[in-house]
N, C-alpha and C positions, 0 to 999 in steps of 0.2 A: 562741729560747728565752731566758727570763730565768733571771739567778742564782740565783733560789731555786727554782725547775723542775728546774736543775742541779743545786744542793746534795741533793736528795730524790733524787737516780736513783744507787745504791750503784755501778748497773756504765757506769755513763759516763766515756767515754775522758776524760783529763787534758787532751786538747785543745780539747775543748769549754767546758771551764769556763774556757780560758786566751783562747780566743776569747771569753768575755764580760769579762774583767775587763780584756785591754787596753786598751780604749776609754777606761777610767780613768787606768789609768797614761799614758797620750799626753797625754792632757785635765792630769795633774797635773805633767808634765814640761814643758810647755808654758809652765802658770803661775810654772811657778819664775824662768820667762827674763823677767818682770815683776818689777820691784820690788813689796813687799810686806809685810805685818807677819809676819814671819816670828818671833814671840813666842806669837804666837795657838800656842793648846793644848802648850805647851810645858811641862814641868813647873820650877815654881818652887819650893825650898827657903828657909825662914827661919826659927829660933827667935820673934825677935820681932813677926813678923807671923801665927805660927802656923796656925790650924788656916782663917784670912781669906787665906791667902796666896796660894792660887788665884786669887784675885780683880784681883790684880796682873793678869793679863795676859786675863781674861778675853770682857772688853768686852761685857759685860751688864746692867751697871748696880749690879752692887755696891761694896760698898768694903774694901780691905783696913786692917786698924786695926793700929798699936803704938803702944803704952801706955808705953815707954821713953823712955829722953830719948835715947838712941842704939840703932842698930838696923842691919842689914843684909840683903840678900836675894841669893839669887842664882838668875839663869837660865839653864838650860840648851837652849840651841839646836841641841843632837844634831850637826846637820854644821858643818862651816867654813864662815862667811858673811861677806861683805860689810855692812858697814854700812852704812846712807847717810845715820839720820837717828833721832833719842829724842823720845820726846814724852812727856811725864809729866804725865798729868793729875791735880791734887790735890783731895783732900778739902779742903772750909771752908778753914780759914787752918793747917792742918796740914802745912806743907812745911819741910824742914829747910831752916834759913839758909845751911847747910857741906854737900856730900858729894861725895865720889871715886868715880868709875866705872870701876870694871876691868876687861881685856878678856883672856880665855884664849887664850894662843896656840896655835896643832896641836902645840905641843910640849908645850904642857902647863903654862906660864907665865903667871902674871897679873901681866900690864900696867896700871899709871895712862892711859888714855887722854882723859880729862874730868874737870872740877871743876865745881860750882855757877857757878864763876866764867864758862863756858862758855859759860853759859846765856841765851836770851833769855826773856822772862816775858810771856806776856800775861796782864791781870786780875787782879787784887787780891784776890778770892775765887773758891775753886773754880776756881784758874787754872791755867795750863799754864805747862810749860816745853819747849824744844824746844832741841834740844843739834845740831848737826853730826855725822857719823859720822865714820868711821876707816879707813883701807886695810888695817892687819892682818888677814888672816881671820881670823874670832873665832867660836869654840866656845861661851865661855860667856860671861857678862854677871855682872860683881856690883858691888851699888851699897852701899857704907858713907856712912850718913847720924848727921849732930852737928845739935843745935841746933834740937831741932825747936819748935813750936808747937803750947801745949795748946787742942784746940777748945774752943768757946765751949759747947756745950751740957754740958757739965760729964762726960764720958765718960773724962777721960783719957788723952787720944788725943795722942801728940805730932807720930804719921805718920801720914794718910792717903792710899789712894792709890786713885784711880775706875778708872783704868787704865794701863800703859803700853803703846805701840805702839812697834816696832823696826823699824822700812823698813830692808829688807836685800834680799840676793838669795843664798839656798844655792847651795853649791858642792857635787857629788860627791866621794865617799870610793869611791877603784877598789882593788877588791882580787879576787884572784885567787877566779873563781867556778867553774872547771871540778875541781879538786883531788878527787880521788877520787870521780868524779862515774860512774855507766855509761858505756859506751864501746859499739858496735859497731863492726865492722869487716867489709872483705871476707874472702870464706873462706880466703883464698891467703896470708892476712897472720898475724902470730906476735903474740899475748898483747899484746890490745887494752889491757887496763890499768894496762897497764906505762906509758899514753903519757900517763897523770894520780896517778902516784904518787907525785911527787914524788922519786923514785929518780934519778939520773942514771945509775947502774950498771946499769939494765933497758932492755930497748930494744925498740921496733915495728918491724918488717920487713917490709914490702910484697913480695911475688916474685911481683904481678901479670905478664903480657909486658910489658907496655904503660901500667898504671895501677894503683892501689890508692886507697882512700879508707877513711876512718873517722869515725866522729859521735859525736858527744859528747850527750848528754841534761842540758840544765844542771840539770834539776829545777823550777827557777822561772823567772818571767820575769827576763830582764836586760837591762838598758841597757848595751849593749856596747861596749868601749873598744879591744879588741886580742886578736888572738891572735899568741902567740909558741909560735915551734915549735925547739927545740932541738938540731943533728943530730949524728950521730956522723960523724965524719969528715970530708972532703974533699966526699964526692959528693952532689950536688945533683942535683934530676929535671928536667926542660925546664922545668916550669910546675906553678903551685899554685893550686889554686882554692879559694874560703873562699865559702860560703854560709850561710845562716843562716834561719832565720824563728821562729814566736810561734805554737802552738796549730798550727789547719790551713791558717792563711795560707800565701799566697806564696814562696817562696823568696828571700830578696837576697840578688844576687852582690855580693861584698865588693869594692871595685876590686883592680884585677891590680898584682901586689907585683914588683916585681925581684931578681931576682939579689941577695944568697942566699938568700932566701925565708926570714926570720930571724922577720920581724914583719909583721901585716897589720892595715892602721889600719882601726877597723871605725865610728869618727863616734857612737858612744851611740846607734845603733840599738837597735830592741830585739829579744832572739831568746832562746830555750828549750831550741835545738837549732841545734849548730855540725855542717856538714858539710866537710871538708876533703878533696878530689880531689888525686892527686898522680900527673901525667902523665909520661912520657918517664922513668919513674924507675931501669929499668933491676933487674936481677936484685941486691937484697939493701941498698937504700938505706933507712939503717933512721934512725929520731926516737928520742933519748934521752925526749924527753917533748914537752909543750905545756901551756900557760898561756894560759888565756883572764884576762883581767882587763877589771869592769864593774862594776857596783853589781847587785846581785840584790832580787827582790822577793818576799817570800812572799806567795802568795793572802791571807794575813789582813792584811798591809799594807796590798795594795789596795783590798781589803774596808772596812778601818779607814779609806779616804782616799774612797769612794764615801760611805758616811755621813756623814765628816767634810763632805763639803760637801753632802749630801742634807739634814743639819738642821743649815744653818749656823747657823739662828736661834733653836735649841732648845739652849743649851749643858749642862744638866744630863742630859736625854734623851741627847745626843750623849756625854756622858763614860762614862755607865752602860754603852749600848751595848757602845761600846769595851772597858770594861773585863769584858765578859762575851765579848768576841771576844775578849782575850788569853789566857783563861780557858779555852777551847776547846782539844778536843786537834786537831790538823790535822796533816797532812802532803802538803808539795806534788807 
């Protein structure tokens, strides 16, 4: 069944729709592990490049214009990345002589990382510049330019810019995706939701003989990093098992954790639905809570990133899209 066969059927299970758009997310998780322009569709701010500023990063052939003698822009790169490499391709003879590149740090600080001075140039018209990157992971990007060059055809133009490309490689942002998320549980066990409330004062209690289990329903897909399980007391059960899977795939067992069964390293898998077995646990071994933490993906992300590279080579078709997908009510 295709996605849109899916999207038309009102009473079709959540798991169907989640078995077609994994395939995407693998495919996009994949590419990140490639260096890459990771500027492409990023949104770009500038007063002086205004309403052309898109065009900064778009690689379609346009060009962004400022008519300033000074100017700045800044881009936002949404995760913490890696740098590796700037390539600034200029309009005609419109490249500033002086600019400073700053880099945002995850704190939230901008850094001097580059100058013009940096630079190597190929061409003398409509030339490039190509800068070395930086080991800081970097959020944002903003370029302050002096000194620019008025073009030759009489427009005014002191900046132009055909494009810039950013060879980087994104980094993950994990954060806690199970927090008040549904819960099941087996029937012998006390107030499933106590174990994602974020409460340390509330507590799950298994009085299976022999075992109890509980599952979590993350809502979306996630690329999985960890779960961490919190206990009250001393007592621990013989063994803990952590499985997980995506729609109506498979099952993966998480590898087997040690003694105190604290935390389970789960590798950026990816899963929808956590299952947690708790063996040998004995009458009244109760979890103040648990903590899945991973990056989460709502269906319209993925949506947004099948397109995205379905009309890589339509950029104004591909932005409309998108912004009529965000525009959509959804819920995953």
């Amino acid at each position: 069944m295709d996605l849109e066969t899916a999207m038309e059927q009102p009473s079709l299970q959540k798991e169907k729709v989640q078995d077609i758009l994994l395939p995407t997310l693998l495919a996009q998780r994949e590419r990140e592990k490639i260096v890459s322009d990771i500027a492409e569709d990023k949104k770009v701010a500038s007063e002086c490049f205004g309403e052309t500023a898109f065009r900064i990063n778009d690689d379609q052939g346009g060009t962004a214009y400022c008519k300033n003698e000074t100017g700045d822009f800044e881009l936002d790169l949404v995760r913490p990345s890696t740098i590796k490499e700037l390539k600034f391709h200029w309009w005609g003879r419109s490249k500033p002589a002086e600019y400073d590149i700053y880099a945002m740090s995850k704190e939230g600080t901008y850094v001097l990382v580059r100058t013009h001075k940096d630079e190597k140039v190929v061409g003398t018209f409509n030339h490039w510049s190509y800068l070395e990157g930086w080991e800081m992971k970097t959020t944002k990007i903003k370029v302050d330019m002096r000194k620019g060059m008025l073009d030759y055809w009489g427009k005014n133009v002191y900046f132009g810019i055909r494009t810039l490309n950013v060879l980087g490689l994104p980094h993950d942002v994990l954060e806690d995706v199970s927090t008040g998320k549904p819960v099941t549980a087996d029937k012998y066990s006390t107030d499933p939701a106590s174990l994602v409330d974020a409460d340390n004062s509330t507590f799950w209690i298994g009085f299976g003989s022999n075992s109890s289990w509980f599952e979590i329903d993350l809502k979306k897909i996630c690329a999985l990093d960890s779960i961490e399980m919190i206990w009250d007391g001393e007592e621990r059960p013989e063994n803990v098992k952590v499985t997980y899977k995506t729609g109506s795939g498979m099952e993966t067992e998480a590898p087997t954790t040690k003694e105190p069964f604290n935390k389970v390293t789960l590798d950026l898998d990816s899963g929808s639905k956590l299952r947690v077995e708790i063996e040998g646990s004995g009458p009244g071994t109760a979890l103040k809570g648990v903590t899945a933490c991973g990056v989460a993906y709502s269906g319209k992300d993925i949506i947004k990133l099948k397109i995205g590279h379905a009309l890589d080579d339509h950029f104004f078709v591909k932005r409309d899209l998108i912004k009529a997908i965000d525009s959509m009510e959804y819920e995953d």
